[in-house]
LUMRO-482924 format. One record per residue (C-alpha): residue number from 1; x negated, y negated, z negated. Coordinates in Angstrom, 1 decimal, padded with zeros to 4 digits. Layout:
[pt NUM; [X; Y; Z]]
...
END
This chain:
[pt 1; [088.0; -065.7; 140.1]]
[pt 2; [089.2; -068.8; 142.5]]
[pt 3; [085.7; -070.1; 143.0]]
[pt 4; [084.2; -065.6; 143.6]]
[pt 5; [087.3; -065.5; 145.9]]
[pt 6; [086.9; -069.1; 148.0]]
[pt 7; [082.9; -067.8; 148.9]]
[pt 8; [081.3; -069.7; 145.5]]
[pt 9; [079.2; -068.8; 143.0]]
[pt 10; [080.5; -068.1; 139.5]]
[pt 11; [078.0; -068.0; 136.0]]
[pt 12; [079.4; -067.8; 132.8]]
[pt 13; [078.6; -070.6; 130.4]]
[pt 14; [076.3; -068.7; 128.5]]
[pt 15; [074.4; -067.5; 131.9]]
[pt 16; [074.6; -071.6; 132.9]]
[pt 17; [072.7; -072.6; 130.1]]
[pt 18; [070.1; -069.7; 130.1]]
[pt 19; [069.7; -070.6; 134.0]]
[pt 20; [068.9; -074.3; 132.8]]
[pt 21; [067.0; -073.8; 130.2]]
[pt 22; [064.7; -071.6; 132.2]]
[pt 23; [064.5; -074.1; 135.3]]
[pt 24; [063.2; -076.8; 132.6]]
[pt 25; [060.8; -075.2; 131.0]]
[pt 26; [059.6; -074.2; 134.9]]
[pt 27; [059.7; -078.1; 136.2]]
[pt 28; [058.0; -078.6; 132.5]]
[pt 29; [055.1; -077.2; 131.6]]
[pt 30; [054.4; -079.0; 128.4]]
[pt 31; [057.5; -077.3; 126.2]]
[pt 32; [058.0; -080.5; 124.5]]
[pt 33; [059.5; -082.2; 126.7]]
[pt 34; [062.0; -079.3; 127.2]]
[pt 35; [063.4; -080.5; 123.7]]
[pt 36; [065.9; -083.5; 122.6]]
[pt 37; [064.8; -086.7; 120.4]]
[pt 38; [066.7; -084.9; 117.4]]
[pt 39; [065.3; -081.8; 118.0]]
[pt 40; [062.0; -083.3; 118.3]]
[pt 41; [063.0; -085.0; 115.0]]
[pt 42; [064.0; -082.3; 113.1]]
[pt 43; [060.7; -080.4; 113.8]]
[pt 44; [058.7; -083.1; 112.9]]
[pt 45; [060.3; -082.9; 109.3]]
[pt 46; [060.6; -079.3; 109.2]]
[pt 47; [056.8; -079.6; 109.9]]
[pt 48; [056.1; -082.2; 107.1]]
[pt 49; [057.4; -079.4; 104.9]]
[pt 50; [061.0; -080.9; 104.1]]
[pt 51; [063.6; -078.2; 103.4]]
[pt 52; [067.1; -077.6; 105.1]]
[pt 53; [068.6; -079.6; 102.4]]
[pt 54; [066.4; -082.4; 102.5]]
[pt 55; [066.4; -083.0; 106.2]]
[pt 56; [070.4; -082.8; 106.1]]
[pt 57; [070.2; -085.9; 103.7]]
[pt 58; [067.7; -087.9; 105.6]]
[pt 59; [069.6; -087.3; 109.0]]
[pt 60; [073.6; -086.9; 107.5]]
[pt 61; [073.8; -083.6; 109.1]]
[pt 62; [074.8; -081.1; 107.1]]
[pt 63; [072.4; -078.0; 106.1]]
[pt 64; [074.2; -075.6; 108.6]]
[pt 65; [073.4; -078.0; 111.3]]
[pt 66; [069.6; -078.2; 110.5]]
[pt 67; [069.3; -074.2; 110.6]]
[pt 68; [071.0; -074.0; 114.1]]
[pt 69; [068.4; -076.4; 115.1]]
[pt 70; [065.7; -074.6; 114.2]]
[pt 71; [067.0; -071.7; 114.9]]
[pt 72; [067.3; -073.0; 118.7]]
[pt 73; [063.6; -074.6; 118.4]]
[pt 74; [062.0; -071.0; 117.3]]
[pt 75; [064.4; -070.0; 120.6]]
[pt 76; [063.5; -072.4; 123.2]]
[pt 77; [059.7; -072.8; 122.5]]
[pt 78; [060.0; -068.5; 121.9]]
[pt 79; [057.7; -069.3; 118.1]]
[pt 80; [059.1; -066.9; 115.4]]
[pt 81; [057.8; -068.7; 112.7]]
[pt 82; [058.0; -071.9; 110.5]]
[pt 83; [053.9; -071.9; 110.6]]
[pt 84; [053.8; -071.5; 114.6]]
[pt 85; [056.4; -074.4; 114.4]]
[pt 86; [053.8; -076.2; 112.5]]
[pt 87; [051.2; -075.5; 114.8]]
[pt 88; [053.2; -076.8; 117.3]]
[pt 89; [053.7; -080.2; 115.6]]
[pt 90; [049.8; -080.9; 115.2]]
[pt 91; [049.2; -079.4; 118.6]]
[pt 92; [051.9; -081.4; 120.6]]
[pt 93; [051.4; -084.7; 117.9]]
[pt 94; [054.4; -084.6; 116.5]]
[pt 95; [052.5; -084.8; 113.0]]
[pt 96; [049.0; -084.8; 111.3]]
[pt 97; [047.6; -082.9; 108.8]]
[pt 98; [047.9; -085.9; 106.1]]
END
């Protein structure tokens, strides 16, 4: 309310990040480098076919953690699928079809 009432702009956390997320994927048009090295990391596995589990073990996260980052992958590069994740993988070299 200070910053609305001294003539600023206020956005809600929530609203901040949307706003962000929106302005990268504008400045870049190749969505993968709208993503972190870990996220970039976990796709590659989740790609490779490794489960939840077995990605938690390799990167000493726990399970939990590896479905909120996939969940925010599916979200930010707007694929509703672990095949169109795939896709993605091969498509942006992330991993081969070996």
């Amino acid at each position: 309310m200070r910053a609305v009432h001294a003539g600023k702009r206020y956005l809600c956390e929530r609203a901040a990040d949307i706003l962000a997320e929106h302005i990268a994927r504008r400045s870049n048009p190749n969505p993968i480098h709208s993503l972190s090295p870990r996220e970039r990391e976990i796709l590659r596995l989740v790609a490779e076919g490794y489960s939840s589990v077995e990605i938690a073990g390799k990167l000493s996260l726990s399970p939990k953690s590896v479905d909120t980052y996939r969940s925010r992958l599916m979200q930010k590069l707007d694929i509703h699928d672990i095949a169109g994740l795939v896709k993605f993988s091969i498509v942006h070299g992330l991993t081969t079809l070996d």
